[in-house]
BALOBA-1460 file (C-alpha; in Angstrom, 3 decimals):
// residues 235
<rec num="1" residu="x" x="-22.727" y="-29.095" z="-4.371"/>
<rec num="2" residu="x" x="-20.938" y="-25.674" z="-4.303"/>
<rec num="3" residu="x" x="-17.121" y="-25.382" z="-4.635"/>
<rec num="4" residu="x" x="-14.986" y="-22.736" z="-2.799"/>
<rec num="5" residu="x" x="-11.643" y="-22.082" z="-3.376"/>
<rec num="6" residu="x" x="-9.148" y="-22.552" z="-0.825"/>
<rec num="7" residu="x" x="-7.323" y="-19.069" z="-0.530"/>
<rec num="8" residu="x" x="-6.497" y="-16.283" z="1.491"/>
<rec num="9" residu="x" x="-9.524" y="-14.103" z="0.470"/>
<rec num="10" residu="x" x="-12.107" y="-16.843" z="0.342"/>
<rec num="11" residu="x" x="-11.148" y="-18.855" z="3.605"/>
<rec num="12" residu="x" x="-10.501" y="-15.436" z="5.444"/>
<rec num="13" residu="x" x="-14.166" y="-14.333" z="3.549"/>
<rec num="14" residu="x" x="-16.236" y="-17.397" z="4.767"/>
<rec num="15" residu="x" x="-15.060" y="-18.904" z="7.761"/>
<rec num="16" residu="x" x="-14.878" y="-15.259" z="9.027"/>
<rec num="17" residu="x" x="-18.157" y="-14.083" z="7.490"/>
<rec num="18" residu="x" x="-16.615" y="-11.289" z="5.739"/>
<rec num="19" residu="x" x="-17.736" y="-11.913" z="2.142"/>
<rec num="20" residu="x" x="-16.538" y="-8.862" z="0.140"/>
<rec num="21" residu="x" x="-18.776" y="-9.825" z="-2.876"/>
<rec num="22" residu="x" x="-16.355" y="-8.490" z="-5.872"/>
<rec num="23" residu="x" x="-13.375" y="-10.071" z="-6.801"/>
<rec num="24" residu="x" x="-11.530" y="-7.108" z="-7.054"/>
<rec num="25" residu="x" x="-12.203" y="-5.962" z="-3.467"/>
<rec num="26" residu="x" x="-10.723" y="-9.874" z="-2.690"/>
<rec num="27" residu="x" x="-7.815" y="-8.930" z="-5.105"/>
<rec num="28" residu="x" x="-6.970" y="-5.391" z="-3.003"/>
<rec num="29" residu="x" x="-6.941" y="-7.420" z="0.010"/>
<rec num="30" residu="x" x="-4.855" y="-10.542" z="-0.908"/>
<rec num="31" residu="x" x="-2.295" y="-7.789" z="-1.972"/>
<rec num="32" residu="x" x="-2.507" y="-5.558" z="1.416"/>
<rec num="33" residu="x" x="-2.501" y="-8.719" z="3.252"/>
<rec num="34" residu="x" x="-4.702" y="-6.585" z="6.007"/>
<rec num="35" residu="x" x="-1.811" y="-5.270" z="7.750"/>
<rec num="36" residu="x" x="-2.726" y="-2.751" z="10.174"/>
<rec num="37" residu="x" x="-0.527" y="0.702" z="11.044"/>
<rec num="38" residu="x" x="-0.385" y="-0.510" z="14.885"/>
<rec num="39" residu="x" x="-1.444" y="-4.002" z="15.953"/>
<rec num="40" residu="x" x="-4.346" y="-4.936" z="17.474"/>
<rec num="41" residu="x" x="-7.081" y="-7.077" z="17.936"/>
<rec num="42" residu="x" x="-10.935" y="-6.622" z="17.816"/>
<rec num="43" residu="x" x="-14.389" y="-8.322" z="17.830"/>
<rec num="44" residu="x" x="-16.427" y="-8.206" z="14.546"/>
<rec num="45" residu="x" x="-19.886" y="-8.864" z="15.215"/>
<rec num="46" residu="x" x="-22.933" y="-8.764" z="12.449"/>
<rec num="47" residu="x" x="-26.274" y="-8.713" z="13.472"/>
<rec num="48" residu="x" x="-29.541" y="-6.978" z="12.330"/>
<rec num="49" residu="x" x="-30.461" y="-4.137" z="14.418"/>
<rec num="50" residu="x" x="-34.006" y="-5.366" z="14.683"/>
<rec num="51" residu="x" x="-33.512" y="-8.666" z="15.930"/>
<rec num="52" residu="x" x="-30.266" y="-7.886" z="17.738"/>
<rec num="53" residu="x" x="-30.451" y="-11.834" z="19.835"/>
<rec num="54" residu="x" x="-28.698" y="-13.189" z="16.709"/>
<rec num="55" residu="x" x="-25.181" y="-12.101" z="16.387"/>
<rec num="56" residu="x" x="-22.118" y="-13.669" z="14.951"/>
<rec num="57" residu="x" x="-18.658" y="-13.439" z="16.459"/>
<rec num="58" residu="x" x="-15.427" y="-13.340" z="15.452"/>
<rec num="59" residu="x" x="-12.195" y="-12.325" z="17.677"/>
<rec num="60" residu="x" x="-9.911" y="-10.594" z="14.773"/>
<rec num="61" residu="x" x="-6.051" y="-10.260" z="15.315"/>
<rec num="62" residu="x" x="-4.021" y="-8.254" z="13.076"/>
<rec num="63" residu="x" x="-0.458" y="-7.199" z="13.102"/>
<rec num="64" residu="x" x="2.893" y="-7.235" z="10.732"/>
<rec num="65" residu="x" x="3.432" y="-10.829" z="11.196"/>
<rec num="66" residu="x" x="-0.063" y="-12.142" z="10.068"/>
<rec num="67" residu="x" x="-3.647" y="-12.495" z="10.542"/>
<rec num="68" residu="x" x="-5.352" y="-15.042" z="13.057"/>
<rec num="69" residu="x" x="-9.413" y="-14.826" z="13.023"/>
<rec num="70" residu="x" x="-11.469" y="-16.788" z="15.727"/>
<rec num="71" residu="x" x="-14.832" y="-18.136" z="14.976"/>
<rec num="72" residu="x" x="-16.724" y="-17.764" z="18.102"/>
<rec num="73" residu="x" x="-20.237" y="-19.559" z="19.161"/>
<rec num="74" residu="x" x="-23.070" y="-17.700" z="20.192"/>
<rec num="75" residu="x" x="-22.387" y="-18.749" z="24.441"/>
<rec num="76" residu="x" x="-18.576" y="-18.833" z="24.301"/>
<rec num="77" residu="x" x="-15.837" y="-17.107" z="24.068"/>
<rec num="78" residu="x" x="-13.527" y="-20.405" z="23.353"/>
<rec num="79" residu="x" x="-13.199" y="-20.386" z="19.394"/>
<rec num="80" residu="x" x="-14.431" y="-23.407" z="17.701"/>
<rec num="81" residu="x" x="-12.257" y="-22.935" z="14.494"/>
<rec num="82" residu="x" x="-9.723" y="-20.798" z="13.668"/>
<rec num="83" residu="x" x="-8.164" y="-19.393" z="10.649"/>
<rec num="84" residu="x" x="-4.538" y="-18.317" z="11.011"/>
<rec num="85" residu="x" x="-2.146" y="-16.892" z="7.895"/>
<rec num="86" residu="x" x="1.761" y="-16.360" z="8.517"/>
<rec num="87" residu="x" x="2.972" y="-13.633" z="6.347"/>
<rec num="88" residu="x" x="6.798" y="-14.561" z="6.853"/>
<rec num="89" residu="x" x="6.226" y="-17.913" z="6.030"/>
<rec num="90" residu="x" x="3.420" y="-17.361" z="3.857"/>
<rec num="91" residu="x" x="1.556" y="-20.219" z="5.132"/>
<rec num="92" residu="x" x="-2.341" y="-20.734" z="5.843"/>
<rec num="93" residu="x" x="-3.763" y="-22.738" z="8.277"/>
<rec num="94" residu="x" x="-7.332" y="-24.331" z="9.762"/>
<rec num="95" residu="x" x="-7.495" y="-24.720" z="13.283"/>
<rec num="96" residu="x" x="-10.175" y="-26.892" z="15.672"/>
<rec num="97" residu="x" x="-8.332" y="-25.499" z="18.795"/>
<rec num="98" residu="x" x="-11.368" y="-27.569" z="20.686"/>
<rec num="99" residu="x" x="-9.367" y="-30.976" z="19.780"/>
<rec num="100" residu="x" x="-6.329" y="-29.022" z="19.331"/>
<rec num="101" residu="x" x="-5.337" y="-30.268" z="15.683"/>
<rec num="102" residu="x" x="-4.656" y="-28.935" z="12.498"/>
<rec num="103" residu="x" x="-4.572" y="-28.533" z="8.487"/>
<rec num="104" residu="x" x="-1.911" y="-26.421" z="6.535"/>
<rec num="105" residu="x" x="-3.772" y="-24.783" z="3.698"/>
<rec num="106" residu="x" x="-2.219" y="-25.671" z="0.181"/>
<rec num="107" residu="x" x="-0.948" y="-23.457" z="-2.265"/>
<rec num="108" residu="x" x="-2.624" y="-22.599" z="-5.336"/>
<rec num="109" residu="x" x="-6.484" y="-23.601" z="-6.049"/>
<rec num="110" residu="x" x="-7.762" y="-26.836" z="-4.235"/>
<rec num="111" residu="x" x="-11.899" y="-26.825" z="-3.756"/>
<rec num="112" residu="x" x="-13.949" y="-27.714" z="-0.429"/>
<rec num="113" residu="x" x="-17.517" y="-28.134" z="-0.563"/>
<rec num="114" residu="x" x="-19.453" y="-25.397" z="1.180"/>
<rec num="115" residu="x" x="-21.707" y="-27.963" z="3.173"/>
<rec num="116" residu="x" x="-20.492" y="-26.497" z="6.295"/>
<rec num="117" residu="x" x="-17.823" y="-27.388" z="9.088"/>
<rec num="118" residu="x" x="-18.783" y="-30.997" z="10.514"/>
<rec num="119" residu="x" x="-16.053" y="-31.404" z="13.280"/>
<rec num="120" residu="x" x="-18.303" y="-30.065" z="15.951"/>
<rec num="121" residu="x" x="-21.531" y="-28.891" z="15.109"/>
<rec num="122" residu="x" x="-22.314" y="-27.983" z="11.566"/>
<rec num="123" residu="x" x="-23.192" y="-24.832" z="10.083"/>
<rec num="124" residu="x" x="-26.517" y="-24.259" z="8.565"/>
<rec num="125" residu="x" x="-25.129" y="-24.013" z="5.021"/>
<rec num="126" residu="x" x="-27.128" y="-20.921" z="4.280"/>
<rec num="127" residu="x" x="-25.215" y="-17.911" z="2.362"/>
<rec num="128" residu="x" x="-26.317" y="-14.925" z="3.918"/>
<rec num="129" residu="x" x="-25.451" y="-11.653" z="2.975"/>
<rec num="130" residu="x" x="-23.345" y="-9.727" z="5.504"/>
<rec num="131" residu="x" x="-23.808" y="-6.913" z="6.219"/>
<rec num="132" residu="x" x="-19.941" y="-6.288" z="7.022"/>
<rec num="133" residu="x" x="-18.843" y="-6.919" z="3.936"/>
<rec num="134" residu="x" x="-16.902" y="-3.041" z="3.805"/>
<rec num="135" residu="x" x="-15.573" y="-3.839" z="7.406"/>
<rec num="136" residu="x" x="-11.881" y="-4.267" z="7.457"/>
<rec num="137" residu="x" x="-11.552" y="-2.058" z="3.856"/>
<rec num="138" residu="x" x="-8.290" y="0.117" z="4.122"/>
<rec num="139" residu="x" x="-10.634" y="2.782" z="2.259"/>
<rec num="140" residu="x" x="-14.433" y="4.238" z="2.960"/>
<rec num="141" residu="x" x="-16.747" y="3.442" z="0.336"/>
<rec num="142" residu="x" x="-14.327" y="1.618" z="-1.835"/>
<rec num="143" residu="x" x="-15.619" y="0.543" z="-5.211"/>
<rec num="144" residu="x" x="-19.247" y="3.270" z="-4.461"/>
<rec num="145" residu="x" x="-19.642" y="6.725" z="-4.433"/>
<rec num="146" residu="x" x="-19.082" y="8.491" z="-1.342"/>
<rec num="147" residu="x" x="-19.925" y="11.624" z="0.578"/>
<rec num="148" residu="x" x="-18.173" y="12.445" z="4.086"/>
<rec num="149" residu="x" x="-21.620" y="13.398" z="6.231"/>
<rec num="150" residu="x" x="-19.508" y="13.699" z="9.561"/>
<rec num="151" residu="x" x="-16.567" y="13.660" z="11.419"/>
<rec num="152" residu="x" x="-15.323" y="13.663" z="15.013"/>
<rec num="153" residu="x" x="-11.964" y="13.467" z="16.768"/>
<rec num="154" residu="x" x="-10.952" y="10.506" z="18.898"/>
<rec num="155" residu="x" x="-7.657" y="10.446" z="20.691"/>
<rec num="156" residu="x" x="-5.734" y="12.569" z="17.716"/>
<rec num="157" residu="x" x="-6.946" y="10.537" z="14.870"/>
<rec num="158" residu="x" x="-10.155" y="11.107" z="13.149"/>
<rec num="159" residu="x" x="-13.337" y="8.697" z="13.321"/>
<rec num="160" residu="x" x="-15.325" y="9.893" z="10.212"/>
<rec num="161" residu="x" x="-18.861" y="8.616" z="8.653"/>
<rec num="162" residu="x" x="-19.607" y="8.404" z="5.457"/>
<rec num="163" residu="x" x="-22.901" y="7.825" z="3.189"/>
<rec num="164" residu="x" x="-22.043" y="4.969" z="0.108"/>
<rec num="165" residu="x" x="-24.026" y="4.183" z="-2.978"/>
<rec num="166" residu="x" x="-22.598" y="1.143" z="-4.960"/>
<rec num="167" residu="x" x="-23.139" y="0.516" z="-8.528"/>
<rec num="168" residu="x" x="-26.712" y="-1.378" z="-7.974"/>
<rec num="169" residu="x" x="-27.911" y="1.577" z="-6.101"/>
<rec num="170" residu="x" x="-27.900" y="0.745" z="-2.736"/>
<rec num="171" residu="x" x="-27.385" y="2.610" z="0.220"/>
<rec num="172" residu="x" x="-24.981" y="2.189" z="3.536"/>
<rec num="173" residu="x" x="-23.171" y="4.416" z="6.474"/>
<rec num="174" residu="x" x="-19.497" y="3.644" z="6.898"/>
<rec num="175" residu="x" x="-17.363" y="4.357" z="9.775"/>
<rec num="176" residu="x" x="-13.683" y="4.821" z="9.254"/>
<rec num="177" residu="x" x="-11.032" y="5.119" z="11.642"/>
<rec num="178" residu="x" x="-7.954" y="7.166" z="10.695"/>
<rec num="179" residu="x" x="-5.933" y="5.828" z="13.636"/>
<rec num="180" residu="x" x="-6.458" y="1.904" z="12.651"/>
<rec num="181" residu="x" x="-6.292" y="2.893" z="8.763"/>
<rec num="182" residu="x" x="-9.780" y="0.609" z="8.374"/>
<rec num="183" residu="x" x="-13.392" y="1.001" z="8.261"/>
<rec num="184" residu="x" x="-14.713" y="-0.349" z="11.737"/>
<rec num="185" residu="x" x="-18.483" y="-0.262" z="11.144"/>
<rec num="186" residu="x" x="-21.203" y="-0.453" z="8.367"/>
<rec num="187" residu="x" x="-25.191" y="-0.409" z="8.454"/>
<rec num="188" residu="x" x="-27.392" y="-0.582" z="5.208"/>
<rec num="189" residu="x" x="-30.584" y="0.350" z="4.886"/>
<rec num="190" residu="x" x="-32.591" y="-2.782" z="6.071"/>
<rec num="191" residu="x" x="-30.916" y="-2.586" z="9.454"/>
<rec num="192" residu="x" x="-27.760" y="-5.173" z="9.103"/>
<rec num="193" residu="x" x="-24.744" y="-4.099" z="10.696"/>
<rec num="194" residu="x" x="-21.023" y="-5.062" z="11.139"/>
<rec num="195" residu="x" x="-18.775" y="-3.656" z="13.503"/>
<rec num="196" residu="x" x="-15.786" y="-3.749" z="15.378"/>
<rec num="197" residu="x" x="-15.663" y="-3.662" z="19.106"/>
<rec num="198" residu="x" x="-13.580" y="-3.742" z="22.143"/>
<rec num="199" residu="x" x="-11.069" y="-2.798" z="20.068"/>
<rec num="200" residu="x" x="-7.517" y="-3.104" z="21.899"/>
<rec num="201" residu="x" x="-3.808" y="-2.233" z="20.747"/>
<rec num="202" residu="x" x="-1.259" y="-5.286" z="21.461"/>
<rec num="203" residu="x" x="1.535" y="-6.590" z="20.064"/>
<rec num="204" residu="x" x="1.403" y="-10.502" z="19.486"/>
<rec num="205" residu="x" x="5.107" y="-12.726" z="18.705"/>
<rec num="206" residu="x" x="5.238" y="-14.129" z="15.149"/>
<rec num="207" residu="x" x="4.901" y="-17.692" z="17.345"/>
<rec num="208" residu="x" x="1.245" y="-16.510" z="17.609"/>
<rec num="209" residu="x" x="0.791" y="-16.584" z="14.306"/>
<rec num="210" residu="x" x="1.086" y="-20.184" z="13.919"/>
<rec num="211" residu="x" x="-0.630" y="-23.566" z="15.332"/>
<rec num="212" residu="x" x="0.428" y="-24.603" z="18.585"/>
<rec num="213" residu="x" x="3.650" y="-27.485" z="18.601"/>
<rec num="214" residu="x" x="1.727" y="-29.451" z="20.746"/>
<rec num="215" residu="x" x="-1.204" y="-29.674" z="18.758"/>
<rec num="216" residu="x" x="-1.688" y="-32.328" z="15.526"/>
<rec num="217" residu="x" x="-1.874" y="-31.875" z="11.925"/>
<rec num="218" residu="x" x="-4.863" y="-33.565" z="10.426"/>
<rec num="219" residu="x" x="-5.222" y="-33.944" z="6.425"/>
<rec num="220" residu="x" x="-7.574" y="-30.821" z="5.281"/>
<rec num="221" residu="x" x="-10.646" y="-33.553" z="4.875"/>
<rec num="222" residu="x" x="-10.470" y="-35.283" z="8.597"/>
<rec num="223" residu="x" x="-10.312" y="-30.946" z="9.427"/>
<rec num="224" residu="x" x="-13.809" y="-30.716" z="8.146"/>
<rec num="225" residu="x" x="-15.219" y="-33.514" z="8.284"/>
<rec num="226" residu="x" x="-13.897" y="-34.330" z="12.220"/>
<rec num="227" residu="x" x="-10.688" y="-36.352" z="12.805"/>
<rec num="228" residu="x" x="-10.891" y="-39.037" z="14.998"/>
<rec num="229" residu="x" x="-10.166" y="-38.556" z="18.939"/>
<rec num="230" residu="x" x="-6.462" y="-40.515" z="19.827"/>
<rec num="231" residu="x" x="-7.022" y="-43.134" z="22.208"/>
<rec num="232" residu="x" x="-5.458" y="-42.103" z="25.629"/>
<rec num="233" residu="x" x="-1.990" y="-43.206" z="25.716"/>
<rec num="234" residu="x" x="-1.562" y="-46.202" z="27.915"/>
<rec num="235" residu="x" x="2.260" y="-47.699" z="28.769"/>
């Protein structure tokens, strides 16, 4: 059995699918806490641009006050689990917003196994690589070489692309938006693609940045393995 750590970078990393793959890159982004010049809230989607039926979803919300990412099935757009940070609080939590409970994530280095979600409906357990794994970087080609091959203007900012080569030699196209201060799309060579879409500019409370008060809080293990339903209350 695999062990993850429980942190920003790896929770944010796995149960969003956006594995950066060094742990420097996780370093830079535990320290910029991924907060964005203007809020605003997007959907990441990976998927292979020859077998484009297969995508994965995830609603992404970022803004001064935190980060809240929403794992989304393939036929839904109600989020089976959710992964929500507080930066004024500096508090992490896992969310099944289907049975509406909770777990506050602990500080410092507890381990979860990595044989998938079991509250409703497992994941397959496989590791793939993603292909968005330079989505979300505050920098194009961060940690590669890098060559601007293009640039266009978009509502006074600048949407550039750019051609990376990492240290093991491979190839990808970035897409980096000056306005949102991130890179919003990447494509390597074999076709797999990440991207941000319907991107939109809003400004969420700090209250959104937090489980619901009506909802429960559930020990981390009845999270992921699936806490019991209460019984209806009954006078």
């Amino acid at each position: 059995m695999n062990l993850l750590r429980v942190s920003l970078s790896i929770l944010l990393f796995t149960v969003v699918r956006l594995c950066l793959g060094t742990e420097d890159a996780v370093v830079q982004i535990n320290e910029n806490r991924l907060k964005p010049a203007k809020p605003f809230t997007a959907l990441l989607v990976e998927y292979n641009k020859h077998n484009e039926r297969v995508k994965k979803r995830t609603r992404i919300t970022l803004s001064q006050y935190g980060i809240r990412s929403e794992n989304l099935p393939q036929d839904s757009n109600k989020a089976k689990l959710i992964y929500i940070q507080n930066y004024k609080s500096s508090q992490e939590w896992l969310v099944n917003s289907q049975r509406q409970y909770y777990s506050e994530i602990p500080n410092g280095s507890p381990v979860i196994s990595d044989e998938g979600y079991q509250g409703d409906g497992a994941d397959d357990g496989k590791d793939d690589t993603m292909a968005w794994s330079g989505v979300l970087r505050s920098l194009p080609c961060s940690g590669a070489k890098g060559k601007k091959i293009n640039t266009r203007s978009v509502r006074n900012s600048e949407l550039s692309v750019w051609k990376c080569n990492d240290a093991q030699g491979r190839d990808y196209l970035q897409h980096y938006s000056s306005l949102l201060g991130y890179v919003i799309r990447q494509e390597t060579s074999d076709g797999q693609i990440g991207e941000l879409k319907e991107i939109k500019f809003i400004d969420k409370p700090n209250d959104y940045f937090r489980p619901s008060e009506m909802w429960r809080e559930v020990s981390m293990e009845e999270l992921l393995t699936g806490a019991p339903m209460l019984p209806a209350y009954k006078e």
